[in-house]
RODO-2510 file (C-alpha; in nm, 4 decimals, decimal comma):
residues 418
     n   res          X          Y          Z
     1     x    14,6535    12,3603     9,7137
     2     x    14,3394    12,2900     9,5558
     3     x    14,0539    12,5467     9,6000
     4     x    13,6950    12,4273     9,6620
     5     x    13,4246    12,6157     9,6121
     6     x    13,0113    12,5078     9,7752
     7     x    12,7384    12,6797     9,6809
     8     x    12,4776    12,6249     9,9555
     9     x    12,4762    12,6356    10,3222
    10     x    12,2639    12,3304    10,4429
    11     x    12,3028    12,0003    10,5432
    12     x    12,4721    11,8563    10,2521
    13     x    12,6763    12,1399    10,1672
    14     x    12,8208    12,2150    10,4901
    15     x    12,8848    11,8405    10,5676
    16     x    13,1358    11,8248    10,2134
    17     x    13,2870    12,1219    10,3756
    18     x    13,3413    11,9433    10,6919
    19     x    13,4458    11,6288    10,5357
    20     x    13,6864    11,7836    10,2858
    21     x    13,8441    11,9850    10,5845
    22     x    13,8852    11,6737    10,8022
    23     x    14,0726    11,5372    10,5040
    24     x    14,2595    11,7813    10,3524
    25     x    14,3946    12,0292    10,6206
    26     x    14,5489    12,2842    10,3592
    27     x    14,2846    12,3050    10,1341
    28     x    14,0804    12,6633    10,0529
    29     x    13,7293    12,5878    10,1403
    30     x    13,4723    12,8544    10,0632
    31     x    13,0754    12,8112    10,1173
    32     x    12,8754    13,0297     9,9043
    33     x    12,4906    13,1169    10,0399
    34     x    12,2280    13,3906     9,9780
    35     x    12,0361    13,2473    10,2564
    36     x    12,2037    13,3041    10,5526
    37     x    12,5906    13,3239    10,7060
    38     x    12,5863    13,0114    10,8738
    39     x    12,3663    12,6552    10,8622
    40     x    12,0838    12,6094    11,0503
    41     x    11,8614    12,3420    11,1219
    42     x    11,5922    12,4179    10,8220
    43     x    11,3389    12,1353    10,9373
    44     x    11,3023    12,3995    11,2842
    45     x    11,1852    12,6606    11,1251
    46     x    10,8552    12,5809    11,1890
    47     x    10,9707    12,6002    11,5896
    48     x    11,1286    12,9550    11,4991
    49     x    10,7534    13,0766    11,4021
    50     x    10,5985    12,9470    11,6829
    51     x    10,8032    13,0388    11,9143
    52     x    11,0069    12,6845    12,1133
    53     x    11,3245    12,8112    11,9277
    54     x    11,5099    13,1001    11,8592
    55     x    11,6970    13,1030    11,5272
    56     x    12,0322    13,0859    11,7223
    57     x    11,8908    12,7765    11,8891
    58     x    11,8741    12,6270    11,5550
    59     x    12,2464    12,6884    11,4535
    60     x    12,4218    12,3474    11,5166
    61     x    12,7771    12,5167    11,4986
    62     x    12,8914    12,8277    11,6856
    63     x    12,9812    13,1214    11,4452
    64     x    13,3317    13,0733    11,5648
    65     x    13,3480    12,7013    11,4454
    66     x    13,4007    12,8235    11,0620
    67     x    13,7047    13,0695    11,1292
    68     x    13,8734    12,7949    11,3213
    69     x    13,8253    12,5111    11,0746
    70     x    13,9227    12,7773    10,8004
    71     x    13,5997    12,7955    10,5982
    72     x    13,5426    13,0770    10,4157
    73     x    13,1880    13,1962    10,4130
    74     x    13,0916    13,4399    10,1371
    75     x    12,7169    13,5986    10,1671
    76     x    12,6055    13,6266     9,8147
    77     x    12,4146    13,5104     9,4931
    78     x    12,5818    13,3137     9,2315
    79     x    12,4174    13,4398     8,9199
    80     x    12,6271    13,2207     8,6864
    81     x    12,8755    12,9420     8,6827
    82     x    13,1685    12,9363     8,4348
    83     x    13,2972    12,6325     8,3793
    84     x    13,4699    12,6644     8,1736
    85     x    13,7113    12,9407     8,3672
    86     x    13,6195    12,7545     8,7064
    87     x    13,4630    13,1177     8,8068
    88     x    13,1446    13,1645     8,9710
    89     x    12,9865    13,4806     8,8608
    90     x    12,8138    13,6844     9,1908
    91     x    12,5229    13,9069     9,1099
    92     x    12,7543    14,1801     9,2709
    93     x    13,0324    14,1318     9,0284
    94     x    13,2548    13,9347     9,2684
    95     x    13,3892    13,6281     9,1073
    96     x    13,5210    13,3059     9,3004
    97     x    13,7825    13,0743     9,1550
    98     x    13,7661    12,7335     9,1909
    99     x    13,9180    12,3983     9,0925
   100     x    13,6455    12,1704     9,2303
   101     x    13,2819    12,3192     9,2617
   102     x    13,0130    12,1260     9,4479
   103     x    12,6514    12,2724     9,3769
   104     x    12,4085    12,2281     9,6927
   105     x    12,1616    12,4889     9,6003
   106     x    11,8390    12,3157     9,7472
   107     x    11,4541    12,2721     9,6705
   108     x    11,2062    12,5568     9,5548
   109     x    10,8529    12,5371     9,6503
   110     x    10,6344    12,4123     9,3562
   111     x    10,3881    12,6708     9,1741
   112     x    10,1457    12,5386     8,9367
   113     x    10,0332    12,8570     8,7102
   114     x     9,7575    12,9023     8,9568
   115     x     9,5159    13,2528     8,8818
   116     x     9,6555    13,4722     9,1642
   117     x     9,9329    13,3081     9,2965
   118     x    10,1813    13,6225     9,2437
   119     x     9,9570    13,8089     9,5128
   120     x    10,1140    13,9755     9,8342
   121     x     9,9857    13,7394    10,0834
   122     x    10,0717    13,4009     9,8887
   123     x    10,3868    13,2243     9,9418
   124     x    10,5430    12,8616    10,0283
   125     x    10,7628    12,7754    10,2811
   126     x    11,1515    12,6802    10,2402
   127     x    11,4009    12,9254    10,3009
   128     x    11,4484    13,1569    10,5786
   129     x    11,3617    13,4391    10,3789
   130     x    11,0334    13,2331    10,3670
   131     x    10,9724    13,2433    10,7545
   132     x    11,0485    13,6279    10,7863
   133     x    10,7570    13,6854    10,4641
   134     x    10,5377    13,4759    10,6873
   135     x    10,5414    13,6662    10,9848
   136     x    10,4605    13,9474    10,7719
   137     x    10,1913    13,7880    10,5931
   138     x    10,0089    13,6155    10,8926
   139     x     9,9886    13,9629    11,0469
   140     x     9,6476    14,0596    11,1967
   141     x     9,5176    13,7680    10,9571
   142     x     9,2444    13,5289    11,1480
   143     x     9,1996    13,2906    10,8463
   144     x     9,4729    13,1235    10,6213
   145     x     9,4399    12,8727    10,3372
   146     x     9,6992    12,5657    10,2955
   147     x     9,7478    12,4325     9,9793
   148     x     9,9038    12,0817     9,9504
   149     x     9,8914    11,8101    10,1684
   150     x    10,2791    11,7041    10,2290
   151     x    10,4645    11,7148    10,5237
   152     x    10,5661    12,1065    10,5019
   153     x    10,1474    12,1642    10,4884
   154     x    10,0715    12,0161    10,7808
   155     x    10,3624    12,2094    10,9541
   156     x    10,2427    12,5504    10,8353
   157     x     9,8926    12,4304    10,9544
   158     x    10,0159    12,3882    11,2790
   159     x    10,2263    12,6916    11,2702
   160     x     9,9001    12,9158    11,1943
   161     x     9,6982    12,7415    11,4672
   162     x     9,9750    12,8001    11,7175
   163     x     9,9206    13,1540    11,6596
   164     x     9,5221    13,0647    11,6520
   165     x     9,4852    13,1935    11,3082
   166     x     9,1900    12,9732    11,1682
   167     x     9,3227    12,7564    10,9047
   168     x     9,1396    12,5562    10,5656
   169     x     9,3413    12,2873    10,4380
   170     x     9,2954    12,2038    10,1064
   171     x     9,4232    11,8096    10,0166
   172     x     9,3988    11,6769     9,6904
   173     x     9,4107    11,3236     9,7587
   174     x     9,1149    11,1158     9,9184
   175     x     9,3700    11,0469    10,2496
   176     x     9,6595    11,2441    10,3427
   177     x     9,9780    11,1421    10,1528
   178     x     9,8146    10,8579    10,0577
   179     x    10,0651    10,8411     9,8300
   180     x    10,3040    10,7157    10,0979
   181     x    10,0899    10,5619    10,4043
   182     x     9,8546    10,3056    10,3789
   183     x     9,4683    10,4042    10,5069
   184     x     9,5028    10,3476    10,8714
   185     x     9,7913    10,6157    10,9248
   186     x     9,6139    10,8625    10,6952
   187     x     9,3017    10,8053    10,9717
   188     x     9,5071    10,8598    11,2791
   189     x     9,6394    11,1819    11,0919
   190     x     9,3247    11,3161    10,9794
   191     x     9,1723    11,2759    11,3162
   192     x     9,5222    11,4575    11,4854
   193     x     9,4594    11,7226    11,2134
   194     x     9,0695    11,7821    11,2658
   195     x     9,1530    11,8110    11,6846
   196     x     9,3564    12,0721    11,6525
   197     x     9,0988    12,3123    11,4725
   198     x     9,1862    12,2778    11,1341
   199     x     8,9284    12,2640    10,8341
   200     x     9,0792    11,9160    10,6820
   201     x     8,8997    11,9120    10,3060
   202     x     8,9948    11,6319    10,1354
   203     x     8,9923    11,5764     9,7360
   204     x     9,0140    11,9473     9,7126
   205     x     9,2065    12,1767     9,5092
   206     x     9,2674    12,5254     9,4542
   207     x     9,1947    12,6467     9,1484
   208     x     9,2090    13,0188     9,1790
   209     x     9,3059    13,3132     9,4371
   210     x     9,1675    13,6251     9,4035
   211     x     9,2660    13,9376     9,5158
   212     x     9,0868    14,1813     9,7605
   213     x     9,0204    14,5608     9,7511
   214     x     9,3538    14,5876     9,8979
   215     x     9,5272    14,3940     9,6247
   216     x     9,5958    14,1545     9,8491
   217     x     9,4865    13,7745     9,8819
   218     x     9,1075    13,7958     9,9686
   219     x     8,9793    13,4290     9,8789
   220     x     9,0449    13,1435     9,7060
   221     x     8,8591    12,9465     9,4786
   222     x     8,8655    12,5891     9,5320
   223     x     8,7841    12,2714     9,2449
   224     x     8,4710    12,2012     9,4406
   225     x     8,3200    12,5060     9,3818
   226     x     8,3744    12,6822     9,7388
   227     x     8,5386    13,0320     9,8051
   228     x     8,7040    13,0422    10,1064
   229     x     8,7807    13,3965    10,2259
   230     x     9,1381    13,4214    10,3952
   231     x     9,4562    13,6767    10,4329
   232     x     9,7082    13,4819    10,3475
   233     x     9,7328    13,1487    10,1371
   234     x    10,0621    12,8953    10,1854
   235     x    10,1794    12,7077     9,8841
   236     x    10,3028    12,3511     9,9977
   237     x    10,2181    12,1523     9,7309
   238     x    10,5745    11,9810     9,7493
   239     x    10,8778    12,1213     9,6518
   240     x    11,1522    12,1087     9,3561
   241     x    11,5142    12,0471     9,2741
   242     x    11,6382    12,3913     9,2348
   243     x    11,8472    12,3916     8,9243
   244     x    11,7988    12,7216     8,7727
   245     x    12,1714    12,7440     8,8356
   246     x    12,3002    12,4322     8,6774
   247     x    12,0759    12,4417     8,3564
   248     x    12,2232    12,7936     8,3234
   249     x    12,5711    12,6989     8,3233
   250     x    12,5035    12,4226     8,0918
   251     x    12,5335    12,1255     8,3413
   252     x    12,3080    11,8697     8,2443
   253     x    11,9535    11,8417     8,4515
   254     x    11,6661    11,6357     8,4450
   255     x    11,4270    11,6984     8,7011
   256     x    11,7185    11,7432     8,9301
   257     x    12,0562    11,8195     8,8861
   258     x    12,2126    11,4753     8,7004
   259     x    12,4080    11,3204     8,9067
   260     x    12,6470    10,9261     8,8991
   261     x    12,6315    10,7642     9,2688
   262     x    12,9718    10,9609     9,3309
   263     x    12,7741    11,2549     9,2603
   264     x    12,9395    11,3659     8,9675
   265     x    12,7958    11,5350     8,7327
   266     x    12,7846    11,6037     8,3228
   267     x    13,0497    11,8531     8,3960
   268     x    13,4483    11,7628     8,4992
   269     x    13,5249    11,8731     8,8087
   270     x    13,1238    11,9683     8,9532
   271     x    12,9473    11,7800     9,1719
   272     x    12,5868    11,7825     9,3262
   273     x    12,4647    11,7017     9,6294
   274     x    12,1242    11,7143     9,8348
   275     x    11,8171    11,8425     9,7042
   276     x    11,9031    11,9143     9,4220
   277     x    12,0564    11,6094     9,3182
   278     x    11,9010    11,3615     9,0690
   279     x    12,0691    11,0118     9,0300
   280     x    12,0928    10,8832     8,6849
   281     x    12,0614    10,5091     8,8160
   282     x    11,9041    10,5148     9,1617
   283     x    11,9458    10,2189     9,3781
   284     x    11,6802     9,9834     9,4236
   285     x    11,3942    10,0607     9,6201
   286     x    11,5689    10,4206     9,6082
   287     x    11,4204    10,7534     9,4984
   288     x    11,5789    10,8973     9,1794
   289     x    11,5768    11,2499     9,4124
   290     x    11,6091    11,2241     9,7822
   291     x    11,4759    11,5407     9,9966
   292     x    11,5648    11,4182    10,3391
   293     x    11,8010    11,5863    10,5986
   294     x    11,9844    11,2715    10,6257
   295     x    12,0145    11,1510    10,2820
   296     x    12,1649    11,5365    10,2534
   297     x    12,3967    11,4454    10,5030
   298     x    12,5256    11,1100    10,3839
   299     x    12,5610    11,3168     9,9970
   300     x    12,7560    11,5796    10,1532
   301     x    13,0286    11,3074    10,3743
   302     x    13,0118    11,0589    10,0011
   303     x    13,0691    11,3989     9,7936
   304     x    13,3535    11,5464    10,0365
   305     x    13,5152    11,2033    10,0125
   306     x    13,5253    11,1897     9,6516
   307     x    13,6798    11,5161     9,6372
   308     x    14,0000    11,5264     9,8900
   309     x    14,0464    11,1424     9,7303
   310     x    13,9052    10,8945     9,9392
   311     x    13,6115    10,8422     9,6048
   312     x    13,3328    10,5752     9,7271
   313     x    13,0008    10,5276     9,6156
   314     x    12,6953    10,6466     9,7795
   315     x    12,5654    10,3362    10,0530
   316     x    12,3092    10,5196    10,2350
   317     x    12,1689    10,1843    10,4224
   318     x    11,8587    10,1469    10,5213
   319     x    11,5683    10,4081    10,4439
   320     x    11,4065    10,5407    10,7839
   321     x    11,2478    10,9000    10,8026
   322     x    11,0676    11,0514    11,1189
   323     x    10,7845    11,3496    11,1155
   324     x    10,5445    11,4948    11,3428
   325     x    10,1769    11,5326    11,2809
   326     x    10,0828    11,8599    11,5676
   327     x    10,1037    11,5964    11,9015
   328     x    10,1402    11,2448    11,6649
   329     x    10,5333    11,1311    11,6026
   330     x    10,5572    10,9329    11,3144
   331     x    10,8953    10,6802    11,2360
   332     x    10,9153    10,4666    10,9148
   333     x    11,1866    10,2540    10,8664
   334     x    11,2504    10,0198    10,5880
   335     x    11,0046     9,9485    10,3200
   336     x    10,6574    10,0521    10,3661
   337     x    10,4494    10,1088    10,0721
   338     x    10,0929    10,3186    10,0665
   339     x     9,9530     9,9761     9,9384
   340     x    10,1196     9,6629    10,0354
   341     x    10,2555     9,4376     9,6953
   342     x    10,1344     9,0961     9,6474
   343     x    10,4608     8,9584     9,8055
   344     x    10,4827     9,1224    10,1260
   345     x    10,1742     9,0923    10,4502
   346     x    10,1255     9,3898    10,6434
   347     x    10,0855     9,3229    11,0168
   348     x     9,9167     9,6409    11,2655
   349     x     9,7620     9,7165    11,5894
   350     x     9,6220    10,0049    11,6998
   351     x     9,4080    10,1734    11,9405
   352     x     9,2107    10,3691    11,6690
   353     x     9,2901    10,7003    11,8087
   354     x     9,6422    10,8122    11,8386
   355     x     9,8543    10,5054    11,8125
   356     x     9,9896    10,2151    11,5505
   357     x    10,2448    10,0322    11,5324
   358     x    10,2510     9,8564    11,1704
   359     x    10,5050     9,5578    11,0493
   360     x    10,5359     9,4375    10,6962
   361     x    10,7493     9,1288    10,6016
   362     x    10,8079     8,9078    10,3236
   363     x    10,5204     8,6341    10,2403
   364     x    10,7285     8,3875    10,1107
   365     x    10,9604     8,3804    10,4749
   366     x    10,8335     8,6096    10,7301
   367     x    11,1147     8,7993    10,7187
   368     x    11,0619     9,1792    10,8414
   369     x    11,1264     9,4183    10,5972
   370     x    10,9965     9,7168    10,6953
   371     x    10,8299     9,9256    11,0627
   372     x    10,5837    10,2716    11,1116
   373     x    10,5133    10,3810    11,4352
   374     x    10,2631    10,6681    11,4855
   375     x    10,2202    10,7734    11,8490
   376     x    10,4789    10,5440    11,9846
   377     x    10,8352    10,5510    11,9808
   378     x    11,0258    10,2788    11,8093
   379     x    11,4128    10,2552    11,8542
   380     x    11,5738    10,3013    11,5321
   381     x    11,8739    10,0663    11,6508
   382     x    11,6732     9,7686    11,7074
   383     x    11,4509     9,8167    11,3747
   384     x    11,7508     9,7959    11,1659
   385     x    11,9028     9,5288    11,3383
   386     x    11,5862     9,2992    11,2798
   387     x    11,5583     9,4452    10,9191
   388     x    11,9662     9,3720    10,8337
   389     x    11,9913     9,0030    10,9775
   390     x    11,6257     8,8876    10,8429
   391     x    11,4688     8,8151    11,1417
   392     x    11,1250     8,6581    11,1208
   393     x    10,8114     8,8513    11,2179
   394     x    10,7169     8,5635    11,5352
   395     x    11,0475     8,6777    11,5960
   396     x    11,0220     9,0534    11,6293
   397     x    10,6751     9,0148    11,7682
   398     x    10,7901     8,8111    12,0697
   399     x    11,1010     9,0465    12,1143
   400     x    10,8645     9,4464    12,0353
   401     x    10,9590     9,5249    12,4015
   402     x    11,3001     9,5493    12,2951
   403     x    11,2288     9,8336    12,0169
   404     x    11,0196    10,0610    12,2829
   405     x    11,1581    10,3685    12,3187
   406     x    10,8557    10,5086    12,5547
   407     x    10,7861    10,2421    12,7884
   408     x    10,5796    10,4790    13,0123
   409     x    10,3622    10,6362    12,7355
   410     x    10,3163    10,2944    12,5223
   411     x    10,1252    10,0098    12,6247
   412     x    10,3231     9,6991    12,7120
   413     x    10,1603     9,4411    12,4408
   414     x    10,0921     9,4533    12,1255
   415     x     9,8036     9,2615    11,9351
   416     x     9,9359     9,2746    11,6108
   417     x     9,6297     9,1737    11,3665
   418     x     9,6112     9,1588    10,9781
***
């Protein structure tokens, strides 16, 4: 009987559980986490501190559901991993056998050296242990400062304005993620963003946060020259594969964890998975580190496989991801780049407030390639379908009714225009 030992408790972990169970029925199965006892839905914690969810509402397994598929859950912190014994070493002296170990430990909100940043008051947002420090931090407060203008900063944005805390948030770039949407999206967000109260300043950064009588967070200075005084400030300038762990144990890392599209990595027997994974040859049009739930997912069901013998390599189809901007849904699906390449045409309408539906395809065929949808619903289904057989954009133009997933809240034709 082969013993398996996870360390890490969210999507991608517990799914390798799940799959390894379904596969090998005899099996010992233990998930190790310092986080919580059980998974939860970590993209709803934002829902937690505003108060549409309870933290049991975000469990997608009852507690029972572990005992009965035989998964041991040990609450704990692996300090070291010996590979060479197949131990992991517990910061309470526990130690945990294993004969295959897969390493799930997650992202780590990024710091940049910033003046200050070690202040009561400043923090980022990941873990759950995040979300109880922010209720304690956004106490009594009536201004906070946002740092970082990713998806996680506009949630905390909207988390502090829930709560009607006044909020400043500070974006480097001259268009939110501009990185990733082309101009008209950033505009739709930036207007959502400015309508719900918040102090948008764009091409700003932080370069220092000072302290107040208190010892507390009392301002922050910014690279334009403002101070901007505030009780708490919220580091979101993107996150990081957490490998403090692996590095440790002397399993190779990169920026992530190193990993072979069977997510094996520079040690026999360990695997890694999520997060914190880093693929030594990415696919093409593929990040080398993917940080989305259902990437996690797909790692965890290829990695489980691999392990209880059923070994394929990772096929994670087409790239879609969905957000939500304060009232603004946003869908992408396919490929849609900030700034469209020489060989593709980008095709939009919108109405210039809240909505835009945007459809690239290739210039040398027509054939769709890639969908965003910001205010209207777009059925995943039917986008994938046009994007896997090739169909033609006069094709999927004459046809949009058929990806509407809102036909009461979207308007019924589209003028698509260059």
């Amino acid at each position: 009987m082969a013993r398996i030992a996870i360390i890490g408790n969210g999507i991608a972990g517990t799914t390798a559980a799940r799959t390894i169970r379904k596969l090998q029925p005899d099996w010992q199965i233990t998930i190790v986490s310092a986080e919580t006892d059980h998974l939860f839905a970590r993209t709803a914690i934002m829902y937690i501190y505003m108060g549409h969810m309870t933290y049991e509402d975000t469990k997608p397994y009852e507690d029972w559901f572990w005992e009965k598929n035989r998964i041991d859950l040990v609450r704990g912190l692996v300090d070291r991993v010996d590979t060479h014994e197949r131990e992991l070493c517990l910061s309470d002296g526990r130690r945990i056998a294993y004969d295959k170990l897969v390493l799930a430990t997650g992202s780590r909100y990024n710091t940049f050296g910033w003046p200050g940043q070690n202040l009561s008051g400043v923090q980022g947002l990941v873990t759950y242990q995040d979300l109880e420090l922010l209720e304690e931090n956004t106490r009594d407060i009536e201004h906070g400062v946002v740092v970082g203008g990713g998806l996680i900063g506009i949630e905390l944005a909207e988390m502090l304005r829930s709560r009607r805390i006044d909020v400043t948030f500070l974006v480097r770039e001259a268009a939110y993620m501009d990185y990733l949407l082309p101009a008209e999206e950033s505009e739709l967000i930036h207007r959502q963003i400015r309508a719900h109260g918040v102090d948008l300043r764009l091409g700003a950064e932080l370069d220092e946060i000072l302290p107040a009588p208190d010892g507390r967070v009392g301002s922050v200075l910014t690279s334009t020259g403002d101070e901007i005084a505030c009780g708490m400030v919220g580091l979101t300038a993107g996150v990081s594969p957490n490998t403090a762990l692996a590095g440790g144990s002397g399993i190779e890392v990169s920026r992530g964890i190193l990993v072979d599209r069977r997510f094996r990595t520079s040690v026999d027997g360990v695997y890694a998975v999520g997060d914190c994974a880093e693929f030594r040859d990415p696919l093409a049009g593929r990040m080398s580190v993917e940080q989305l739930w259902y990437s996690g997912r797909i790692h965890g069901e290829t990695v489980g496989m691999a392990i209880a013998g059923e070994s394929t390599e990772y096929e994670p189809g087409m790239f879609y991801n969905s957000a939500k901007f304060f009232d603004m849904e946003y869908q992408t699906y396919g490929d849609v780049p900030a700034n469209t390449p020489d060989d593709q045409e980008s095709i939009f309408w919108s109405d210039g407030v809240d909505k835009l539906v945007r459809v690239n395809c290739r210039r040398v065929d027509s054939v769709v390639v890639g969908f965003n949808a910001l205010g209207i619903r777009l059925r995943q289904d039917v986008c994938a379908d046009w994007i896997a057989t090739e169909s033609t954009i006069d094709t999927v133009v004459a046809d949009f009714g058929r990806a509407n997933f809102d036909p009461e809240f979207t308007l019924r034709e589209y003028d698509l225009v260059h």
